[in-house]
N, C-alpha and C positions, 0 to 999 in steps of 0.2 A: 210488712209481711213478716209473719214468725217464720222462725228456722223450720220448725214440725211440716207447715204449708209448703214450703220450699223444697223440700224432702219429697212431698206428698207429689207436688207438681212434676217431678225429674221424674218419681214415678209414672205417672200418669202417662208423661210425655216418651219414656222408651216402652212402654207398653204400647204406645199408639204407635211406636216406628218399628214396634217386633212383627207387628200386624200387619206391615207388607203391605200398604194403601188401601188396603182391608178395612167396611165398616165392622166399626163394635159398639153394642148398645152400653149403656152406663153401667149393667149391672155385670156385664163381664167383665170390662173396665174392673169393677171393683172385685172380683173376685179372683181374679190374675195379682193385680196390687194387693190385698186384703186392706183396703181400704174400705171404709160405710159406704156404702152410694149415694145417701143425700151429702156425703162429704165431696167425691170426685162431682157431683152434680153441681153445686157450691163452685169449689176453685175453677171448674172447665168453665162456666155462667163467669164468675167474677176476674179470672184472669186469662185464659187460653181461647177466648173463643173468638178473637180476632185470626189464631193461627190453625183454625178448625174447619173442615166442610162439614155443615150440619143438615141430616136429614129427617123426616120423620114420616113414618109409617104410617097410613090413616085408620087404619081401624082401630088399633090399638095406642094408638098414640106414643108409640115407643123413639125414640130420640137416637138416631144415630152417628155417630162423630169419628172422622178419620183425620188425619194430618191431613195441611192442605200440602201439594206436589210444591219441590224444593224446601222444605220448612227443615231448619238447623234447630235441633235440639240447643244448643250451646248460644244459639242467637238471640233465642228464645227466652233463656234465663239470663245471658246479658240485658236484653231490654227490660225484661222483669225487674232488674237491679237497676237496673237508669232512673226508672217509673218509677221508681220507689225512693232513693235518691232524688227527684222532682219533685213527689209530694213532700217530703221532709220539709224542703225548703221553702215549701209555700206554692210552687207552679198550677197554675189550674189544670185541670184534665183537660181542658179543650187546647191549650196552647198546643199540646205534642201529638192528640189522635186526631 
């Protein structure tokens, strides 16, 4: 994981704890962060969405995402740095999810 993403993700992640267990669609996500949307789309898909309740609207197919209840910011980016730290060394993905 680059530093930039890491950055990106902390954002992402007290944006979603400002929100008060409030959903937010992706592109307010991004517009709070000034992050692109298919980027917060991206990282929240490839690394947070273990720590996310995900809903979706049906008409429009809009993607909803709040923290899930108890969820540590800080816990969060520790396990990010583990996982990361695992693949370095070779670990499968499936050994630790």
């Amino acid at each position: 994981m680059r530093k930039d993403e890491l950055k990106n993700i902390i954002k992402i992640l007290n944006c979603l704890k400002r929100a008060e267990s409030g959903w937010l669609w992706y592109r307010e996500i991004s517009r709070r962060t000034k992050i692109h949307h298919k980027t917060v789309s991206r990282l929240i898909s490839k690394y947070l969405s273990m720590f996310l309740d995900e809903q979706t609207i049906p008409p429009f197919n809009i993607r909803m995402v709040r923290l899930k209840p108890g969820t540590d910011i800080r816990g969060v980016v520790r396990f990010l740095n583990v996982k990361e730290k695992l693949n370095q060394i070779g670990v499968h993905k499936e050994s630790y999810t």
